[in-house]
PLY file of the C-alpha trace (Angstrom):
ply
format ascii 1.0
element vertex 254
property float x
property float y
property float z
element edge 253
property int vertex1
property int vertex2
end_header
-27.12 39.16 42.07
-24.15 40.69 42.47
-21.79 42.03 39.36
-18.02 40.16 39.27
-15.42 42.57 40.63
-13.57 44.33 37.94
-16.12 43.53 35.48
-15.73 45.01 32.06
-18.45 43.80 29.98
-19.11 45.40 26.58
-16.15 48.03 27.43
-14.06 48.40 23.88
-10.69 49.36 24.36
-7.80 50.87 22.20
-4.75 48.88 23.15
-1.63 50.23 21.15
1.13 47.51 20.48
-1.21 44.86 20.76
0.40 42.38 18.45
2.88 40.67 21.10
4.10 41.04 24.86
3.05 43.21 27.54
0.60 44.60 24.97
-0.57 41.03 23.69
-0.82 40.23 27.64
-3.11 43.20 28.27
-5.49 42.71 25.26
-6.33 38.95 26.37
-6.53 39.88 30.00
-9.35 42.60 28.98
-11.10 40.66 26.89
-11.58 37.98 29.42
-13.16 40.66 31.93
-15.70 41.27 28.85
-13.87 43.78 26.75
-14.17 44.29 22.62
-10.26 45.36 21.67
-9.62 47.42 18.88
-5.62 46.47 18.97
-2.67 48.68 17.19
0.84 47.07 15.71
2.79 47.60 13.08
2.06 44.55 11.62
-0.71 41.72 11.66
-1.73 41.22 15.43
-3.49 37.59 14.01
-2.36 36.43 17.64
-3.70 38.72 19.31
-6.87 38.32 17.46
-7.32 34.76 17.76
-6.97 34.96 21.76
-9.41 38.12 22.16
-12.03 36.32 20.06
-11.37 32.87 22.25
-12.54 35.22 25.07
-15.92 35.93 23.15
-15.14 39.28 22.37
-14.93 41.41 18.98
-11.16 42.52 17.65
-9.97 45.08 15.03
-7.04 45.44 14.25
-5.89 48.92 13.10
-2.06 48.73 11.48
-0.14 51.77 12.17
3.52 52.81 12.75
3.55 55.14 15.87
7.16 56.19 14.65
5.95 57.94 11.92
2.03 58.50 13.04
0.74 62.00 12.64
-1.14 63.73 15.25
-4.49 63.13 12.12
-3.43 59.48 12.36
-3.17 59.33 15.65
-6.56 60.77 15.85
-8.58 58.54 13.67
-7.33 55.47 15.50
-9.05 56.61 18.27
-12.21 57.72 15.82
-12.02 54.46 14.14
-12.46 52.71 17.29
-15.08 54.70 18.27
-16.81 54.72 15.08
-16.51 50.55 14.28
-17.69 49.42 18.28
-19.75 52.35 18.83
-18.18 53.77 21.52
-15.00 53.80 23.37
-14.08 53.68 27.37
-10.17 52.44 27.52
-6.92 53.76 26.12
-4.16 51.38 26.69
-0.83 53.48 25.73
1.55 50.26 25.26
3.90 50.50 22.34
7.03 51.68 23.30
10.50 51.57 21.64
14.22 52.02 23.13
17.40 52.81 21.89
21.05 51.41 23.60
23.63 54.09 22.98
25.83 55.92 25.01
25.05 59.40 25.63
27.73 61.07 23.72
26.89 59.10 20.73
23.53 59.51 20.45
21.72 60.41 17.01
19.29 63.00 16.81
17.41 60.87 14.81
17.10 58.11 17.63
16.51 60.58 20.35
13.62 62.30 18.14
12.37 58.31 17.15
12.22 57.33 20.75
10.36 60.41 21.60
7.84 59.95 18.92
6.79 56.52 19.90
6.86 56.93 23.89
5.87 60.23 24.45
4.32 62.07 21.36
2.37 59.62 20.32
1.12 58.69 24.12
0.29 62.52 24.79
-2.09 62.87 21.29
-3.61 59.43 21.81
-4.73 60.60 25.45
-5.70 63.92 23.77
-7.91 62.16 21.05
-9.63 59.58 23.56
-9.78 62.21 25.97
-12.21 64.55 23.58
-14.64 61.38 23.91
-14.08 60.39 27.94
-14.78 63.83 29.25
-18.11 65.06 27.57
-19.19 61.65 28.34
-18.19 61.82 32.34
-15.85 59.00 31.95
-13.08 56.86 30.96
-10.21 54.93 31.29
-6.56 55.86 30.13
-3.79 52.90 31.21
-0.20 54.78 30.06
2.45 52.16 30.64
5.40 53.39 31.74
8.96 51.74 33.55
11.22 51.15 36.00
12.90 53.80 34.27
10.01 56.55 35.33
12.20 56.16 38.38
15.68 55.71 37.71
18.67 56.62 34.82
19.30 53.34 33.41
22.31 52.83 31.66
22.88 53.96 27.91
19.11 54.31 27.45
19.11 58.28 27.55
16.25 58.80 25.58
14.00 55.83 26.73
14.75 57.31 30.20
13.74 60.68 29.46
10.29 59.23 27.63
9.47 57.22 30.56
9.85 60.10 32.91
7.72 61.83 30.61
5.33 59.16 30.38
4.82 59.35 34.31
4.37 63.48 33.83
1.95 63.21 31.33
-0.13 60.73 33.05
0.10 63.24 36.48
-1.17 65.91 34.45
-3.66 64.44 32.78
-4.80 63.23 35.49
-5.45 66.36 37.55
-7.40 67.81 34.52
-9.65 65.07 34.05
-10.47 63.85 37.34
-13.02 66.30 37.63
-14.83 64.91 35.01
-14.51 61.31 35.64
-11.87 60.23 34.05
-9.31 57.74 35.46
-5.74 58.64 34.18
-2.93 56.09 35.61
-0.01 54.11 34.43
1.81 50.37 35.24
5.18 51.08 35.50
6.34 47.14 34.95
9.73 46.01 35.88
11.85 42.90 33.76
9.05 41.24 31.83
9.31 38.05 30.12
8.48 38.57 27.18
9.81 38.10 23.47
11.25 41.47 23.51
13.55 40.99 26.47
14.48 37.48 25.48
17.93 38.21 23.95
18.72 39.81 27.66
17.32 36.97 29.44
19.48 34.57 27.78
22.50 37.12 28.10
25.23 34.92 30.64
25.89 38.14 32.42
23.08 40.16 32.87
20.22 37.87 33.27
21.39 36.29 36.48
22.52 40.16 37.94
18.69 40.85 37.38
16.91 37.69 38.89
19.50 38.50 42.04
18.49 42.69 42.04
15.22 41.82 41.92
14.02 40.24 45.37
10.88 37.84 43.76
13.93 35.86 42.16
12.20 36.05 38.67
11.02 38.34 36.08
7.29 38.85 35.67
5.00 37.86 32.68
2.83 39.84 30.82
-0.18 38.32 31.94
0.38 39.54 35.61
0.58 42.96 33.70
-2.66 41.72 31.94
-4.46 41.40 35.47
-3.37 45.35 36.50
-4.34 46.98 33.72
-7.73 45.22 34.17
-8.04 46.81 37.80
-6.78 50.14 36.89
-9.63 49.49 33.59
-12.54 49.03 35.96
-14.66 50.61 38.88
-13.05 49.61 41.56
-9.91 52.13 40.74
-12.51 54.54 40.59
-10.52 56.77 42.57
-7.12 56.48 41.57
-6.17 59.14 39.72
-2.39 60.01 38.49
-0.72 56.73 40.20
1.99 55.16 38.53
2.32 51.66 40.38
4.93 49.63 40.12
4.72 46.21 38.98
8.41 45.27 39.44
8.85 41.93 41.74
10.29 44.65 44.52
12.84 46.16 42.47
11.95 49.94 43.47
12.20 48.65 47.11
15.08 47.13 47.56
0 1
1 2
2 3
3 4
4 5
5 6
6 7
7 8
8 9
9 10
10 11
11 12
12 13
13 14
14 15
15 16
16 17
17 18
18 19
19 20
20 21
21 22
22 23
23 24
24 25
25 26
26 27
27 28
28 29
29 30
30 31
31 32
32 33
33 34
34 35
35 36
36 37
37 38
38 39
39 40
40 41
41 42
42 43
43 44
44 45
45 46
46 47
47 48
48 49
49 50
50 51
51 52
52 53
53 54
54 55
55 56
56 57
57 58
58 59
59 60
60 61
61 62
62 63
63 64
64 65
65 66
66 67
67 68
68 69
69 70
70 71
71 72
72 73
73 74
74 75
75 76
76 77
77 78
78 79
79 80
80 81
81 82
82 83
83 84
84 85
85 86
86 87
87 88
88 89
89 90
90 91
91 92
92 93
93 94
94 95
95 96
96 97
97 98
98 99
99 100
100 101
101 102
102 103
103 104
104 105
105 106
106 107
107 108
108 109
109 110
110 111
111 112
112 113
113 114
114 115
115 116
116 117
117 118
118 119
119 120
120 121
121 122
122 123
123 124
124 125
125 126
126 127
127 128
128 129
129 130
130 131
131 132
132 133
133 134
134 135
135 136
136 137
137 138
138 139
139 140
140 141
141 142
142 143
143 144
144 145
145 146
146 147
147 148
148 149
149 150
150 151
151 152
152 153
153 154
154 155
155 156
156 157
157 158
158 159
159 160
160 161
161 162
162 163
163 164
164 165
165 166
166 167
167 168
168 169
169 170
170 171
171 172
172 173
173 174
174 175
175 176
176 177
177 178
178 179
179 180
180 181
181 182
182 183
183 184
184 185
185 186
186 187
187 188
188 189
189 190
190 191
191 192
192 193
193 194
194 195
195 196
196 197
197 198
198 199
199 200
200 201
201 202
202 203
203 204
204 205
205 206
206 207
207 208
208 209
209 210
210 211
211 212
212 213
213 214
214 215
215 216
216 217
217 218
218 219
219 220
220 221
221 222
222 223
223 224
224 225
225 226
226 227
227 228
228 229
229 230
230 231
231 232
232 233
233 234
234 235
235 236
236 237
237 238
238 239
239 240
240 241
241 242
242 243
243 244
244 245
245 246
246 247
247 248
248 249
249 250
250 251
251 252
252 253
């Protein structure tokens, strides 16, 4: 008998902003390939919960602000995981926040914010799953980065920047840990419906100027996200190492 492609059975995975969207989208669609989800928010991720544990699979939830995480926090999320399901095999790197501002009147303290949650936090989570994935000979790390890892964006300096780094990050990481058998890659998605983009999808002016731009005439859902990060989570992506793949309804190729 033959195992189901892109089977994850009794995988755990740390999925960080877990408690709605793209993150929400992700947590279900591992859990339904067989994976226990220790899941990160700010605040309750009951949701989230209730659909990983529909899937027959365990859930902890682990509240923590990534804006003002230290690298020790940061740390024993990871150990906590590890520690509560025994082991752990995927780091999803979800949570991200933006900031709309043009560049000349830009805070310091949004820049540093921005860079706290997308690329500080994303860097020292790697680091502190990464001490368990390469003494073991393997692992998973999902980073999910943007359209944005491509292009400027408009008024969204900082977000930009962090996504770019996001894609560097997840390069280098990659070329160190290959050797050792660990997978390091990243979704770049493209408009997502989600509850987080719903104010621009009801906006008169912009949310017709993106379903033209984009050539699949819609914007994705987090589920379709779900179903990537549960290829890039298994064996059969066993040799992709350092791809950032688009997931963008042909944005990037028009």
């Amino acid at each position: 008998m033959t195992t189901p492609a892109f089977c994850l059975k009794d995988n755990v995975a740390l999925v960080t902003g877990a408690s709605r969207g793209i993150g929400r989208g992700i947590a279900k669609a591992l859990a339904e390939a067989g994976t226990d989800v220790a899941g990160v928010s700010r605040s309750a991720s009951t949701e989230t919960q209730a659909l990983v544990e529909a899937a027959g699979r365990r859930y902890l939830g682990l509240q923590n602000d990534l804006a003002t995480a230290s690298v020790a926090d940061l740390n024993a999320l990871v150990d906590r995981t590890a520690a509560h399901f025994g082991r752990i095999d995927i780091l999803v790197n979800n949570a991200g926040i933006t900031c709309r501002s043009p560049a000349l009147e830009l805070t310091e303290e949004d820049w540093n914010t921005v860079m706290q949650v997308n690329l500080h936090a994303v860097f020292f989570l790697c680091q502190a799953a990464g001490r368990y994935f390469v003494p073991q000979g393997r692992g998973k790390v999902i980073n999910i980065a943007s359209l944005m890892s491509y292009q400027g964006g408009v008024h969204i300096a900082p977000y930009v920047a962090s996504k770019h780094g996001v894609a560097g990050i997840t390069r280098a990481l990659a070329t160190d840990w290959a050797p050792h058998g660990v997978n390091v890659n990243a979704i770049a998605p493209g408009y997502i419906d989600t509850d987080m983009t719903e104010a621009l999808q009801q906006n008169p002016v912009r949310a017709p100027e993106i379903r033209l731009r984009t050539p699949a005439g819609r914007w994705g859902t987090a589920e379709e996200i779900g179903k990537l990060a549960v290829y890039l989570a298994s064996e059969e992506s066993a040799f992709m190492h350092g791809s950032i793949v688009p997931i963008d309804g042909g944005w990037l190729a028009r």
